[in-house]
C-alpha positions in Angstrom: -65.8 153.2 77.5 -66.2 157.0 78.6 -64.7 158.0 81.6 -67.1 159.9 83.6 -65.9 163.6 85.3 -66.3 162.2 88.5 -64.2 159.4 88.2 -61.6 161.1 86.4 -61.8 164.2 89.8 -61.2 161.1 92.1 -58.5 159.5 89.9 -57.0 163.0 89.9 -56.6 163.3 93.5 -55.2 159.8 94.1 -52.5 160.9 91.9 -51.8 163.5 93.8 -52.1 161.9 97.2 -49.6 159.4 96.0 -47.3 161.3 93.9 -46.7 164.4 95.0 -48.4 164.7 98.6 -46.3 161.8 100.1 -42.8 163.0 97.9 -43.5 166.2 100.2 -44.3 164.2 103.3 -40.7 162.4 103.0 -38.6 165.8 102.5 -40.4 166.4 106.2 -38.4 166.5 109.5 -40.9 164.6 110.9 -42.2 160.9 110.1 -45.0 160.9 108.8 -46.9 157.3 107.1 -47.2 157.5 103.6 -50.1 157.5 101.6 -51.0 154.0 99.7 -54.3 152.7 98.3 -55.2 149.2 99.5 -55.3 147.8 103.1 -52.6 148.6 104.9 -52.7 148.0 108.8 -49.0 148.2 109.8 -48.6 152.0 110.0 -46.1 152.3 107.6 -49.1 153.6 105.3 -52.0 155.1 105.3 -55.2 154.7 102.6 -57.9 157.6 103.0 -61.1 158.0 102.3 -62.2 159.8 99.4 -65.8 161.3 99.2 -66.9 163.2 96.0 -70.7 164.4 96.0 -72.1 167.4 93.9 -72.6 171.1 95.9 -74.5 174.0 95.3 -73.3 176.3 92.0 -72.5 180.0 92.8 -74.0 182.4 90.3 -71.5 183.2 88.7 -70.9 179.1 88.5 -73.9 178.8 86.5 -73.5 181.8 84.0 -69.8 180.2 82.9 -71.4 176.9 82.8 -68.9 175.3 85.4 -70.3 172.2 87.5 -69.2 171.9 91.6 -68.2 169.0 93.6 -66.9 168.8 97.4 -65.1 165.7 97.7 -63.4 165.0 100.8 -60.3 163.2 102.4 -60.1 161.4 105.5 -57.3 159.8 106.9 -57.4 157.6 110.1 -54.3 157.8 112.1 -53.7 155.6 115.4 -52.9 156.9 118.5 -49.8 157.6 119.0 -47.3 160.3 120.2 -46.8 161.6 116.9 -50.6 161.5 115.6 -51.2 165.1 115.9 -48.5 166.2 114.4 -49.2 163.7 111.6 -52.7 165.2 110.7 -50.9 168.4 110.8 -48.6 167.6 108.0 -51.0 165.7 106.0 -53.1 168.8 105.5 -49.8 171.1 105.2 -48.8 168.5 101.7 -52.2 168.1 100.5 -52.8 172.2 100.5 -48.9 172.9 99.0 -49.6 169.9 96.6 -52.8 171.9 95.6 -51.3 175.5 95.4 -48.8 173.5 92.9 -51.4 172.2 90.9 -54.5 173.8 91.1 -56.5 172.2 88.2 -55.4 168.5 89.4 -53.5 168.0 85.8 -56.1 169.5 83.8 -58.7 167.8 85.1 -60.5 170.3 86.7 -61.0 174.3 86.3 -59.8 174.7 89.9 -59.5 172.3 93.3 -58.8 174.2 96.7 -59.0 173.2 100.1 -62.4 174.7 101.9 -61.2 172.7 104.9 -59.2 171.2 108.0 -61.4 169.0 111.0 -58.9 167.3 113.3 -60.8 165.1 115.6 -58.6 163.3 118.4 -60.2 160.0 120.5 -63.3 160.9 122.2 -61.2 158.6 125.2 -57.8 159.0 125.0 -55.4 155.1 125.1 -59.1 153.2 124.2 -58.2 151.9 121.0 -59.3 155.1 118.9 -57.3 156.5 117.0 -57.1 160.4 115.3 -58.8 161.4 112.2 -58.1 164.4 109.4 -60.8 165.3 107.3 -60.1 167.8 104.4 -62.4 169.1 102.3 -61.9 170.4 98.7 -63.6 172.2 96.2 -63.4 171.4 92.8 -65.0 173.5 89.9 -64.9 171.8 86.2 -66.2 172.8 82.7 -70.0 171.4 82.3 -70.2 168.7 79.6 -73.9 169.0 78.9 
């Protein structure tokens, strides 16, 4: 069975997350959940969101024939002391694992972060919790 681009983009970045983004999460002074996939509740871990949907092709993007996605990451974070910080250095791993990688093993021209949205609780000690969105852009080599 063929793998599709997409699926192999959001395989990619799972890697990542749970390779090399949380080995640079534990060499931080601060604790910081790692990242698993599944459903984890106990704050020992965290499992993100990931988004991938198609975007608008710069000029140049369509003379080399390369395709664009955004795909986005979103990690929900209780409230606690340390939340802020946590988004923090969530976004600081995902953007070094990036700069080490850039083409996601191969997968993909180029991925780089396009952007950071903390959002705390709209009502602090309600049972919200805070959020980090980051957003990527990959570029990858048109198949048709």
């Amino acid at each position: 069975m063929r793998e599709f681009i997409e699926q192999q983009i959001i395989d990619a970045v799972r890697t990542m997350l749970t390779g090399k983004v949380n080995e640079l999460l534990r060499e931080d002074e601060f604790s910081v959940p790692v990242i698993e996939f599944g459903d984890y509740g106990c704050g020992y871990a965290v499992s993100p969101t990931i988004v991938l949907s198609t975007c608008e092709k710069t000029e140049k993007e369509r003379i080399i024939r390369l395709d664009a996605y955004v795909l986005t990451i979103t990690i929900d974070l209780p409230e606690t002391v340390e939340s802020e910080t946590q988004c923090y250095a969530y976004c600081d791993a995902v953007c070094r694992a990036l700069k080490e990688n850039p083409t996601l093993g191969g997968i993909a021209d180029r991925a780089r972060v396009t952007g950071e949205k903390y959002t705390p609780p709209k009502i602090p000690h309600c049972g919200d919790g805070w959020r980090v969105v980051i957003s990527l852009r990959v570029t990858t080599e048109e198949l048709h």
